[in-house]
C-alpha positions in Angstrom: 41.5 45.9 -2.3 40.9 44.8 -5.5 37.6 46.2 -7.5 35.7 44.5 -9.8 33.6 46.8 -11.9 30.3 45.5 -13.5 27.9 47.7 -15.6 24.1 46.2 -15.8 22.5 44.5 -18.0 20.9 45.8 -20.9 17.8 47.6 -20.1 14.5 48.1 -21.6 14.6 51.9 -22.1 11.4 52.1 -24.7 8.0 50.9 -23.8 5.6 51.4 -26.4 8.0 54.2 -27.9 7.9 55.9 -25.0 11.6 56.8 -22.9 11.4 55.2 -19.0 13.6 57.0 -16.6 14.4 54.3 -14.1 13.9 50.6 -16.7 14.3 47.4 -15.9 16.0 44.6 -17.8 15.5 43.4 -21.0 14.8 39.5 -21.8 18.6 39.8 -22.7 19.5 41.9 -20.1 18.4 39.1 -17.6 20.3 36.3 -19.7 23.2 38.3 -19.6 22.9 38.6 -15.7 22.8 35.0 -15.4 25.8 34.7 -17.4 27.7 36.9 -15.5 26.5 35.3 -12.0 27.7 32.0 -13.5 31.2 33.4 -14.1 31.8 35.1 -10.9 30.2 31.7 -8.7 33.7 30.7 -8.4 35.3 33.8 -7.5 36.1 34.5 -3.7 34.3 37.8 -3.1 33.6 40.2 0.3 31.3 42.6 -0.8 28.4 43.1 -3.6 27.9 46.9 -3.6 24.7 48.2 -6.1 23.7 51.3 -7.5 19.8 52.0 -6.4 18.5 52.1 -10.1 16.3 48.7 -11.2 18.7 47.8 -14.1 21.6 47.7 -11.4 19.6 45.6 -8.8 18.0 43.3 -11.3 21.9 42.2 -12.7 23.2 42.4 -8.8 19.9 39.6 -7.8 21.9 36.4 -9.4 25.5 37.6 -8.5 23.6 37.8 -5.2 22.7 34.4 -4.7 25.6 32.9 -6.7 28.4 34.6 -4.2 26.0 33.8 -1.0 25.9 37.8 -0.3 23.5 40.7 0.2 23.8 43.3 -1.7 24.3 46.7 -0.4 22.7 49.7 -2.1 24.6 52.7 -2.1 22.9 55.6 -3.6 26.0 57.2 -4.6 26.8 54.7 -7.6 23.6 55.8 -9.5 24.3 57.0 -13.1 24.5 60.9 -13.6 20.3 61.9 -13.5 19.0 62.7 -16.7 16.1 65.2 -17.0 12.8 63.5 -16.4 11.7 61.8 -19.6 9.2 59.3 -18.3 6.7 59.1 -21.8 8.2 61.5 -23.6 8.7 59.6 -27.4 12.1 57.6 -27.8 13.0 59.9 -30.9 12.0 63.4 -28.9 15.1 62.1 -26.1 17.0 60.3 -29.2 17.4 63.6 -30.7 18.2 65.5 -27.7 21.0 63.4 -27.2 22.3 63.4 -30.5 22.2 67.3 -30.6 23.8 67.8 -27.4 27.3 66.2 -28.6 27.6 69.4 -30.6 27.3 71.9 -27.8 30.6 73.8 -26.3 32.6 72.0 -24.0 31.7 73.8 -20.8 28.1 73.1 -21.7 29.2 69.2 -21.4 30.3 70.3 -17.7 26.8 71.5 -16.6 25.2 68.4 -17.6 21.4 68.4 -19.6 19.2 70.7 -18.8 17.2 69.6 -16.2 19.7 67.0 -15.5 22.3 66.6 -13.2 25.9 68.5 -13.8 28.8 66.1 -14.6 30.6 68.5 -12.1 28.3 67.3 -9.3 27.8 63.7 -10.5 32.0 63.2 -11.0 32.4 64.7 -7.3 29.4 62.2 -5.8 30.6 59.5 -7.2 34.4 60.4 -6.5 33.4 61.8 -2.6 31.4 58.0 -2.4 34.5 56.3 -3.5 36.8 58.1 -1.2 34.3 57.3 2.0 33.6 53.9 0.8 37.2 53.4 1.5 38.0 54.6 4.3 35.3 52.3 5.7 37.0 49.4 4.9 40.1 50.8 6.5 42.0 52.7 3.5 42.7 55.8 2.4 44.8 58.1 -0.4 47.9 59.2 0.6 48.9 61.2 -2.6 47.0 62.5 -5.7 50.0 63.0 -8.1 51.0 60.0 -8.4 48.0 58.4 -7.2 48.9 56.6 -3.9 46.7 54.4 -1.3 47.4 53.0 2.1 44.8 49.7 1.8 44.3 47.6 4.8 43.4 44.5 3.0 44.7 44.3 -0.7 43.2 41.0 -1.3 40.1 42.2 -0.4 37.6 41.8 -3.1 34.7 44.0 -4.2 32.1 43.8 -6.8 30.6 47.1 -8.2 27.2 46.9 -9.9 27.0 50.2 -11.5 27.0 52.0 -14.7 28.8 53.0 -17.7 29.4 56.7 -16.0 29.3 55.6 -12.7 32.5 52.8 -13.5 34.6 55.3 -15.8 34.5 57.9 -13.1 35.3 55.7 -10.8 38.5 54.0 -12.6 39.5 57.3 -14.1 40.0 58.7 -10.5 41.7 55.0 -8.9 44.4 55.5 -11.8 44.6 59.4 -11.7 43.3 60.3 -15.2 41.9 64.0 -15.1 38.0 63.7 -15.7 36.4 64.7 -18.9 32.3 65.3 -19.2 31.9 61.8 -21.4 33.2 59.2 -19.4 31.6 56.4 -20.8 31.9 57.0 -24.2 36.1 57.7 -23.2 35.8 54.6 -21.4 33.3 52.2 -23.0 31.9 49.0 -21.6 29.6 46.9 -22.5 26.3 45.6 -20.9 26.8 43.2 -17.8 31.2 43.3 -18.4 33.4 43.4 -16.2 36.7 45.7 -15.5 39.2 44.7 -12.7 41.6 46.8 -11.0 43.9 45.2 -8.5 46.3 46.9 -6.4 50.4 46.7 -7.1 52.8 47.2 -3.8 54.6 50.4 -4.6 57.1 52.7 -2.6 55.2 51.1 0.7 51.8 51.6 -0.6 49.7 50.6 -3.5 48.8 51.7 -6.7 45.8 50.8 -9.0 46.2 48.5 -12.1 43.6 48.3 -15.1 43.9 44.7 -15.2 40.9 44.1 -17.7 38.3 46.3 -18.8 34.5 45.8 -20.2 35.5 41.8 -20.5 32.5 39.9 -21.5 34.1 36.4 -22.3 31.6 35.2 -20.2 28.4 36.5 -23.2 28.1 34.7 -26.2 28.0 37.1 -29.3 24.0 37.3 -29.2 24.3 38.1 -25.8 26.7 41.5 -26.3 25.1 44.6 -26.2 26.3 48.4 -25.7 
């Protein structure tokens, strides 16, 4: 099966200099979705899978109707839950964020207050992954290396998710050991793409990193983090 990992667009996250929890896209955001429908038109793909949050399922709507396929939603590829910020000033959650990098490490583990733990959000993202599999007929036969048994290599998925959702998600397909900033360890950019595609090995497969956060498809106006 081979995985093609997109993070949204870029989103509108100040309204009047006031933080939205769940935004939509930006003017850019939505130009940038266009783009990236436009490059994948051509590509031969089974499944669109979505995270629930707007900014996911406003970049997901032109894929949509470029590929000819619904979208699923799968609750289980939303980004880690910040505390609820709805109104609260841009520099109040600005600084918040700013301070938090200096915490202790196993205060990165638990999260924000409020917030959810990266503990829980690695392992519902990782559990998702692992069922979301075995639906389509595959499954891990060893952690260390890590090993599947895939049905269908040339299966094809897109992944409309996030910048946390998609580096926990590749981090655990190529057996990297989790740390609590996975998207600033693994950084993409607004509406790129990252492709892993499955190598024969021993009898089963293996994942490779073939590209990651490519956005050949934005013109340098267009790029946003």
């Amino acid at each position: 099966m081979e995985l093609l990992f997109v993070r949204h667009g870029e989103p509108a996250w100040v309204r009047d200099g006031l933080s939205v929890d769940d935004p939509d896209l930006t003017d850019r955001g939505r130009a940038q979705a266009e783009r990236l429908a436009a490059r994948l038109a051509d590509t031969e793909v089974h499944r669109l899978v979505v995270s629930p949050l707007r900014r996911a399922r406003q970049t997901a709507e032109p894929v949509a109707r470029a590929l000819g396929l619904e979208p699923e939603i799968l609750p289980w590829l939303a980004e880690i839950a910040n505390p609820t910020w709805q109104g609260t000033p841009a520099e109040h959650v600005e600084r918040i964020f700013a301070e938090s990098r200096h915490r202790p490490v196993q205060e990165h583990w638990e999260g924000l207050p409020g917030g959810e733990s990266f503990r829980d959000f690695h392992r519902r993202v990782t559990h998702g992954l692992e069922q979301f599999l075995e639906t389509d007929g595959s499954q891990r036969t060893s952690n260390h290396p890590p090993l599947w048994q895939l049905r269908d290599p040339g299966h094809r998925v897109v992944v409309v998710a996030h910048a946390g959702t998609n580096a926990s998600a590749i981090g655990y397909l190529l057996g990297i050991d989790p740390v609590p900033w996975e998207w600033e360890r693994f950084v993409s950019f607004h509406a790129s793409v990252s492709e892993l595609r499955p190598i024969p090995i021993s009898g089963q497969h293996s994942f490779s990193l073939f590209r990651f956060s490519d956005v050949v498809h934005l013109d340098d106006g267009l790029q946003s983090r």
